[in-house]
C-alpha positions as CSV (number, residue, x, y, z in Angstrom):
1,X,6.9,8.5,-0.4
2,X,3.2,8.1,-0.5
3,X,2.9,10.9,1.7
4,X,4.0,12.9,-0.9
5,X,0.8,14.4,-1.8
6,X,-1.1,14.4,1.3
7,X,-1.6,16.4,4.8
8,X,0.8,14.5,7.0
9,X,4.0,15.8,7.2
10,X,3.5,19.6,6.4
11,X,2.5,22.5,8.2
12,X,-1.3,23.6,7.8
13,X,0.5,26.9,6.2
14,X,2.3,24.5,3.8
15,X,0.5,24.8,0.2
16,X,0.8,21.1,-0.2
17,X,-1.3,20.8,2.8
18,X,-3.8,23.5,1.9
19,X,-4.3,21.8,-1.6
20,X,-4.8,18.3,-0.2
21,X,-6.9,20.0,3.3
22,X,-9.6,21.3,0.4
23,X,-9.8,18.2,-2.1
24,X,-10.5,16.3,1.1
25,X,-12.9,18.5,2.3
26,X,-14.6,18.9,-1.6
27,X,-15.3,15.3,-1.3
28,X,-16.8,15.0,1.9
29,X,-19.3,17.7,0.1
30,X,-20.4,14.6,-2.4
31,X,-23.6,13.6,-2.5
32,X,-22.9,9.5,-3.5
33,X,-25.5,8.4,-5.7
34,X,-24.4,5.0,-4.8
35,X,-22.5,3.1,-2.7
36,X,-19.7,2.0,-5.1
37,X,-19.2,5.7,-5.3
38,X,-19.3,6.2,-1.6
39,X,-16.5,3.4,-1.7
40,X,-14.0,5.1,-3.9
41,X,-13.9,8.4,-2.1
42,X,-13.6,7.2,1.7
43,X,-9.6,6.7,0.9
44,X,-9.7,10.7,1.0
45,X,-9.0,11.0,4.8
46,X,-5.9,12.8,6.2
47,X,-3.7,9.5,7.0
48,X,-3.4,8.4,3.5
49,X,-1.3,10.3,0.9
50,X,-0.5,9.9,-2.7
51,X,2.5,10.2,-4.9
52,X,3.1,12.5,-7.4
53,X,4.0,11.9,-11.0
54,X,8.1,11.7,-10.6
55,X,8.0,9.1,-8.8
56,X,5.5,7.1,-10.7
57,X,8.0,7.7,-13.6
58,X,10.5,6.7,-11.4
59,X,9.2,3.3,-10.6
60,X,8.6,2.6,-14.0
61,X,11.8,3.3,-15.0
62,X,12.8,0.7,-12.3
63,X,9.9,-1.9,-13.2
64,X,11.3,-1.9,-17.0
65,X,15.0,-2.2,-16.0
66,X,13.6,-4.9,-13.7
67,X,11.7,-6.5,-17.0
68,X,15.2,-6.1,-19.2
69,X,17.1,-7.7,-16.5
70,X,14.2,-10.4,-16.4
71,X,14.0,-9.9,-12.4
72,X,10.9,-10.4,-10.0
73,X,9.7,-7.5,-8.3
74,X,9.0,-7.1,-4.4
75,X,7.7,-3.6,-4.1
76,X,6.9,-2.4,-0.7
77,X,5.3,1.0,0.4
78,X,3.4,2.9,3.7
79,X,-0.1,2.9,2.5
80,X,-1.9,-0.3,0.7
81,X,-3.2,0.2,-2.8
82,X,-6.2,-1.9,-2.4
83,X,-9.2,-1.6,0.2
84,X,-9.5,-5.7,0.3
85,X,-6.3,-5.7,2.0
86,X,-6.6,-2.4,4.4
87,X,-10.1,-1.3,4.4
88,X,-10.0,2.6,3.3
89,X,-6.4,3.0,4.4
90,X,-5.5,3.3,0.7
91,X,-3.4,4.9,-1.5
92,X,-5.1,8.3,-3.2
93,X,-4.2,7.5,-6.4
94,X,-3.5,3.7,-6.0
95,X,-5.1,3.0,-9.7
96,X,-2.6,4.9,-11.4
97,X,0.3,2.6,-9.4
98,X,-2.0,-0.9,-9.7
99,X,-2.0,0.1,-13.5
100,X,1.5,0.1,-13.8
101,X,2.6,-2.6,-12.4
102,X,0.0,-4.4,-13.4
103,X,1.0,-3.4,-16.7
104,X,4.5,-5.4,-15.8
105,X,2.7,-9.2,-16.9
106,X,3.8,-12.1,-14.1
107,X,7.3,-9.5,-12.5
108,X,5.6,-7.6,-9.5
109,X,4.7,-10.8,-7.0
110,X,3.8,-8.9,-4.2
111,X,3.1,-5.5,-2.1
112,X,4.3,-5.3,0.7
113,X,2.8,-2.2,3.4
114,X,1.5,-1.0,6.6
115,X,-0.5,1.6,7.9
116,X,-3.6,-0.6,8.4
117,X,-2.7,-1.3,12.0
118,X,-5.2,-4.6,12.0
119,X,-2.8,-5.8,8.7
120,X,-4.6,-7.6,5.8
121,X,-4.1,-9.8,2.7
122,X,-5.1,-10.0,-0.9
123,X,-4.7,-11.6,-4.2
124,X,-5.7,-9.3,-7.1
125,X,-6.8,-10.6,-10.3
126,X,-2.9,-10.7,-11.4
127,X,-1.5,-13.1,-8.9
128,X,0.0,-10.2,-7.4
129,X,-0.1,-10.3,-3.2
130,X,-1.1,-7.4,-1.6
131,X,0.2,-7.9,2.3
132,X,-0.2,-5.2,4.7
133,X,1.6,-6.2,7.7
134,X,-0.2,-5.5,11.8
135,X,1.6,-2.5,13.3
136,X,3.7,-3.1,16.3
137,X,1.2,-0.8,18.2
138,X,-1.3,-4.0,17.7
139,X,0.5,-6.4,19.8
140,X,0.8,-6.9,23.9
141,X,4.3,-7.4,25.6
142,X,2.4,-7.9,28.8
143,X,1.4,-11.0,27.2
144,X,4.8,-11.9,26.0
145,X,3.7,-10.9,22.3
146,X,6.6,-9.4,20.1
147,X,6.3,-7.8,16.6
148,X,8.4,-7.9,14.2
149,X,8.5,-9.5,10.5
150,X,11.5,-11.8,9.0
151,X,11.8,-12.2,5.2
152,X,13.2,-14.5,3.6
153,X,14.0,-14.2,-0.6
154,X,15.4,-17.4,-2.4
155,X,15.5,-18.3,-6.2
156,X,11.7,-19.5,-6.0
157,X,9.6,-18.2,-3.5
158,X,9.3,-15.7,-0.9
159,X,8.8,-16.3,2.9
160,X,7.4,-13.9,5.5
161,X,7.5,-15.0,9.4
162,X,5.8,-12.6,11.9
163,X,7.3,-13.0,15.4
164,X,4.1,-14.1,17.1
165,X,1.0,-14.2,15.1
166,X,0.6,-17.3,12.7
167,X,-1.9,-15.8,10.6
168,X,0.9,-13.3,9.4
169,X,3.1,-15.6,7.5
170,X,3.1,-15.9,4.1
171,X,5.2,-18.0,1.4
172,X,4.8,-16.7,-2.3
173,X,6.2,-19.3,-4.6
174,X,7.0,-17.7,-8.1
């Protein structure tokens, strides 16, 4: 739940909401002294989320059964962890989560999101794909568009069709 830490999905009253409300607000206060900086700290808008320690313990306890059982990980979430692949639609804390499954050498091959309603792709510097898939509120049944993704998992690779737009299917051979 990426949304975990986050405004969505509580009530303004909601201390959760209050908490996240004021960090987002404390860094709109920043003065960047670069735009690197500037960068980093435009993933703190109220759409995005993060998740909270129990659940990064969580996926790490499944990422090292995963590595015991010597299986390949496809890890999907809401929100991308990288801004090549969603612009500032990111994860809060997305470098705690990169960091540990990067940490898994050659296991995770891709991540698989949403939330970035235009969709996007990436390759990180650890083969891993970072695929954020176009929302269904992007396409136009008036013009006989559909949207909707088929996957497909074999021994070797993994395919991803989309309905109706070509430039959404992917093959990951691994």
């Amino acid at each position: 739940d990426e949304f975990e830490f986050g405004v969505l999905g509580y009530e303004p009253s909601d201390d959760i909401h209050i908490q996240a409300s004021q960090m987002i607000d404390g860094f709109r206060s920043i003065e960047f002294k670069d735009e690197s900086e500037k960068d980093y700290y435009e993933r703190f808008e109220k759409w995005n989320g993060a998740i909270g320690e129990r659940q990064l313990e969580w996926l790490g306890e499944n990422l090292a059964e995963c590595k015991i059982n010597n299986k390949k990980v496809l890890l999907c979430g809401h929100i991308p962890l990288l801004k090549e692949s969603a612009d500032n639609s990111v994860v809060w804390n997305s470098e705690d989560i990169l960091e540990l499954i990067w940490s898994y050498k050659n296991m995770v091959i891709a991540y698989v999101c949403g939330h970035f309603h235009k969709g996007g792709y990436f390759k990180d510097h650890k083969n891993i794909h970072h695929i954020t898939l176009p929302a269904i509120l992007e396409t136009n049944p008036s013009n006989g568009e559909n949207s909707f993704m088929t996957g497909f998992v074999y021994e070797d690779k993994f395919i991803l069709k989309h309905s109706s737009k070509d430039q959404f299917n992917f093959t990951v051979n691994f």
